[in-house]
VOVEX-555929 format. One line per 2 residues: number of its first residue (from 1); their letters; for each residue x negated, y negated, z negated of C-alpha. Coordinates in steps of 0.2 Angstrom, whole numbers. Layout:
NUM) a) X:Y:Z; ...
END
This chain:
1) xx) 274:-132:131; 276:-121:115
3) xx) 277:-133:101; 276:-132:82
5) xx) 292:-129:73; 289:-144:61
7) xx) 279:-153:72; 268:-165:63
9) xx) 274:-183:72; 293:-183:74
11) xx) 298:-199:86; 312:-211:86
13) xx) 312:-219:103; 317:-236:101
15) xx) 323:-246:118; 328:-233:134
17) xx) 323:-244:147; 312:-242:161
19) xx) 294:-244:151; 300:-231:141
21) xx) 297:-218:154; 280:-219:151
23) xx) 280:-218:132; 291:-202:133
25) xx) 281:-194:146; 265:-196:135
27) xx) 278:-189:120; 280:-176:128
29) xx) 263:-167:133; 258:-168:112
31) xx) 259:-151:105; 260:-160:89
33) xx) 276:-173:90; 293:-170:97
35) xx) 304:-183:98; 318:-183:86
37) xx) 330:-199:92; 335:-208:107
39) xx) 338:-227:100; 347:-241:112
41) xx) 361:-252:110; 369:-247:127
43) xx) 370:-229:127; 369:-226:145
45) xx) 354:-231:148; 348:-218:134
47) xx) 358:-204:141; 350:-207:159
49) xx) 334:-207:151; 336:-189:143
51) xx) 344:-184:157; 329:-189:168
53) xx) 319:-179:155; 329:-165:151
55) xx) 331:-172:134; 350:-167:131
57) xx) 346:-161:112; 340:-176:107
59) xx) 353:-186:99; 356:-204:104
61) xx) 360:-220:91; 363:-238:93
63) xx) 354:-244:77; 336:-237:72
65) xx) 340:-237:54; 352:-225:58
67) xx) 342:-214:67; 328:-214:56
69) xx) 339:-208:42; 348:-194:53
71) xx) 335:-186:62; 321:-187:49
73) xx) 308:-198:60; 293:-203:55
75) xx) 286:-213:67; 294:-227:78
77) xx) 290:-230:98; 298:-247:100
79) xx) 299:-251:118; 311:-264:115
81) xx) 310:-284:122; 299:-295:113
83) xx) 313:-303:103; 319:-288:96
85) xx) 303:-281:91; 301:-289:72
87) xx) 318:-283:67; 315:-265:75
89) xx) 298:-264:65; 303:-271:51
91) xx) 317:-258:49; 306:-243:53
93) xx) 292:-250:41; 307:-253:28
95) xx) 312:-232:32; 294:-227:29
97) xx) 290:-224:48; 273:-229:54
99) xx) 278:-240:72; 271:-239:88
101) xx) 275:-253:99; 275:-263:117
103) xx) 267:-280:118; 268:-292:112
105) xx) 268:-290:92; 279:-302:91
107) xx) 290:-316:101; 282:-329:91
109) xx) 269:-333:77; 280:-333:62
111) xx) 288:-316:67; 270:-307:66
113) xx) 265:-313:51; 282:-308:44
115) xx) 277:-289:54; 260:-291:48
117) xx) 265:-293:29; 278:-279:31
119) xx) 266:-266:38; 253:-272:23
121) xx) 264:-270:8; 273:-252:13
123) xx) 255:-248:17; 261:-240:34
125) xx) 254:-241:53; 257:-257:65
127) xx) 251:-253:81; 251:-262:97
129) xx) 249:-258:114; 235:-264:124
131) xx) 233:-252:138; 221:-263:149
133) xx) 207:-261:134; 207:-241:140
135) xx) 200:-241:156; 184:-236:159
137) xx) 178:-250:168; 182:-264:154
139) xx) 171:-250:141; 155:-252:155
141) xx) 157:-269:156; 157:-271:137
143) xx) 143:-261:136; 131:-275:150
145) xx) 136:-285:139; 130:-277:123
147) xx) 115:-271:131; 107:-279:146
149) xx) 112:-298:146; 106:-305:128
151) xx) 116:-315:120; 133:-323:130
153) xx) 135:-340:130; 149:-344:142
155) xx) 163:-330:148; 175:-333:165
157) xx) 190:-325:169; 200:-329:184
159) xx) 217:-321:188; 227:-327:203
161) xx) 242:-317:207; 258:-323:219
163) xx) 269:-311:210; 288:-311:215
165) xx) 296:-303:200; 311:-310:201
167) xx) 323:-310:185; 320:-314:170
169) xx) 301:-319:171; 306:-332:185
171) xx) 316:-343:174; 303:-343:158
173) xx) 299:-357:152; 279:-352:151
175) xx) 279:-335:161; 260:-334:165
177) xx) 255:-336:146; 268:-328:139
179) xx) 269:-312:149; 253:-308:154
181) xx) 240:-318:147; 240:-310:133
183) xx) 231:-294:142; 216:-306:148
185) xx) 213:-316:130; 213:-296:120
187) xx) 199:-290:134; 190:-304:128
189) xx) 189:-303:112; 188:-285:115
191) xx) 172:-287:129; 163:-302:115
193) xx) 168:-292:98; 171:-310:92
195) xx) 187:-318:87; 193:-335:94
197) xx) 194:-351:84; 199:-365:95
199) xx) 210:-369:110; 210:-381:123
201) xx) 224:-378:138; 232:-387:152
203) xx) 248:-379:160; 253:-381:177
205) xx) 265:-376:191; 258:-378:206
207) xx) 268:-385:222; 275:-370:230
209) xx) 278:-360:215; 294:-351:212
211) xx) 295:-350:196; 306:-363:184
213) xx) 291:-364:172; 270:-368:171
215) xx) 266:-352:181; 247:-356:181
217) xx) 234:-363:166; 217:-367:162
219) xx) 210:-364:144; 195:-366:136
221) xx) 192:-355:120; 178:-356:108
223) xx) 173:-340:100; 166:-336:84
225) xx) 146:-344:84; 148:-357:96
227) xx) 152:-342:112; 163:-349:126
229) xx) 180:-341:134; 189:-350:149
231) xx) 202:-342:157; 208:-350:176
233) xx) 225:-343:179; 240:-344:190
235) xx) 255:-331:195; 262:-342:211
237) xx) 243:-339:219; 249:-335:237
239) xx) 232:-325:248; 215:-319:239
241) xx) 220:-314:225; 209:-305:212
243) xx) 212:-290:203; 227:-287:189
245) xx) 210:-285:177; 207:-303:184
247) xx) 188:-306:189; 176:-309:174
249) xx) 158:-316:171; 149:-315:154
251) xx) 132:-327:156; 121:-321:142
253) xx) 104:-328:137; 94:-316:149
255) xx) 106:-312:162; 124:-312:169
257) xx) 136:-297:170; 149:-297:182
259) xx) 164:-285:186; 180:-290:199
261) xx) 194:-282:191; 193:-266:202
263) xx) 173:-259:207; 161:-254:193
265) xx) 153:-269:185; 135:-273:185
267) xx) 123:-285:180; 108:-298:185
269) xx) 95:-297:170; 80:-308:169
271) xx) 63:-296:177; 52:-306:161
273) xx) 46:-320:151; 35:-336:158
275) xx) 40:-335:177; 33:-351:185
277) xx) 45:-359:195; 62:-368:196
279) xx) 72:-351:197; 67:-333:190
281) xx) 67:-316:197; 81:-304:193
283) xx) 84:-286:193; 100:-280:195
285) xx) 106:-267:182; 121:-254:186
287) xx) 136:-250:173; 133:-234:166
289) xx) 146:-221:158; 150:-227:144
291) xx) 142:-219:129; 162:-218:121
293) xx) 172:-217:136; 190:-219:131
295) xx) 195:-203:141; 213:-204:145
297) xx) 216:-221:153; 228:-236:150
299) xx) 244:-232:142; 239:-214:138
301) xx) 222:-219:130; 229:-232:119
303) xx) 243:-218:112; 228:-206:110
305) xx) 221:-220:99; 234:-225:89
307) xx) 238:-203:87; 221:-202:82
309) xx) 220:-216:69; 235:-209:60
311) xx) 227:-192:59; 211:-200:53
313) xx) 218:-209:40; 213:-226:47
315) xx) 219:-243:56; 220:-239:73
317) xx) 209:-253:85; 225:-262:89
319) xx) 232:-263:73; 242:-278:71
321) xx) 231:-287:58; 220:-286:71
323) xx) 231:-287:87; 240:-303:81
325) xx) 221:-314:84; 226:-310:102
327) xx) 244:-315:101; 237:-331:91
329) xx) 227:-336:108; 242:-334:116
331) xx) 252:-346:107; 240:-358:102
333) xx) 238:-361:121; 256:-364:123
335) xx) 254:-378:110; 240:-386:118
337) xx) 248:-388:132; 265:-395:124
339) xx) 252:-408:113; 238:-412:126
341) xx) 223:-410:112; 212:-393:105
343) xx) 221:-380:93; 212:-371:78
345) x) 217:-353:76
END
């Protein structure tokens, strides 16, 4: 690929791990960025990184600061572990880089708002990733909802996985909610376009599981105008199991769409007004494509996004003032299971 010779985005990859593959390859295929720094604190795993993507004039730090000032980045891929993300941001904000990061924002409440505040006063770009908003099923499903179903009233999601990680995920103290969660509770404020403000949440781990923490959970989220949210989940859910998109169902006031994580969703929609009779006629109504299909899917589509936003001149759509009402689900959960009583958010 020919590339500008002063490309417009110039990337400092932040954390060489395995996710970052991804990241890079997407880096990559843009005519308009070429990335500028290789950032990691052990510096084989960067060097095996450019090596795997024939990388070797990119040079590689141990400190982002550093790289920033050296190669003249100014944008940020942080692909680091949760618990390093505020201090990477942070730094890239405090440089005058714009930060595209993994999820979550943050490792805890008080670390996003610190990120949050940051990317407000330099008046720079936050973004998060959210890959599971860019698939063209959760779009036609938003879409039922929108359109055919009136107005929702009660939202399901069930996700039962038996996943045998191992490693770190295994000895968390809350590894269904903390870990993956998060990607159910932002497609449902995604799906809704509403925003939570309560929380009700027992966690469990279920005989049999192998994991050292609650590895399943029941919530019960109230949403903006009176809309409820519950989420049924478990990782140690051994045969049936449901989609990674988890199984959803959006009742409305005139019908009910449905979507199993995997097929095309569709929807039962009330025939008319005035039936006689204890139960009324439906007809069933088929996703269509959506009107604003999302084109590239998941990890790709999200990037395009958050590329497109900065071109624009405008918050991407998982900005973190907006991406840090789905890490607020996340944790307010986690405290009402610690407490046993409802949460505000």
């Amino acid at each position: 690929m020919i590339r500008a010779a002063d490309p417009k985005f110039r990337i400092a990859l932040v954390g060489c791990g395995s996710m970052a593959n991804t990241w890079v390859g997407y880096a990559l295929q843009r005519e308009d960025a070429a990335l500028v720094a290789l950032v990691d604190l052990n510096e084989a795993t960067a060097q095996a990184l450019a090596a795997q993507h024939q990388l070797g004039g990119v040079p590689i730090f141990g400190d982002v600061s550093d790289a920033i000032r050296s190669s003249g980045a100014n944008l940020v891929f942080d692909v680091t572990v949760p618990e390093a993300h505020e201090s990477v941001t942070l730094a890239a904000l405090k440089a005058g880089c714009d930060v595209f990061g993994e999820k979550p924002l943050a490792a805890g409440m008080a670390q996003a708002r610190r990120m949050v505040a940051a990317a407000e006063q330099t008046g720079r770009t936050y973004a998060v990733m959210q890959n599971r908003r860019y698939l063209p099923q959760m779009h036609a499903l938003r879409e039922l909802v929108r359109g055919s179903i009136g107005t929702p009233g009660l939202t399901t999601a069930n996700f039962f996985i038996g996943a045998h990680f191992g490693g770190f995920r295994d000895a968390m103290a809350s590894p269904l909610l903390l870990d993956m969660a998060i990607h159910t509770f932002d497609q449902a404020r995604f799906i809704l376009g509403r925003d939570p403000v309560s929380v009700y949440c027992q966690e469990f781990n279920p005989p049999g599981s192998w994991y050292a923490g609650a590895a399943a959970a029941v919530c019960v989220f109230e949403f903006e105008g009176g809309q409820v949210f519950s989420y049924n989940g478990s990782w140690c859910a051994e045969g049936a199991p449901t989609s990674w998109e988890a199984e959803w169902r959006v009742m409305g006031s005139a019908g009910t769409a449905l979507w199993d994580g995997t097929h095309a969703p569709h929807a039962e929609v009330v025939t008319g007004a005035g039936q006689a009779g204890l139960l009324r006629d439906f007809r069933r109504v088929e996703a269509s494509t959506p009107r604003n299909a999302p084109g590239p899917e998941g990890h790709f589509g999200c990037l395009n996004e958050m590329f497109a936003a900065l071109s624009e001149k405008r918050l991407p759509e998982t900005d973190c003032r907006d991406n840090i009402k789905s890490l607020g689900m996340v944790f307010g959960a986690v405290e009402s299971a610690q407490h046993g009583k409802k949460v505000m958010l």
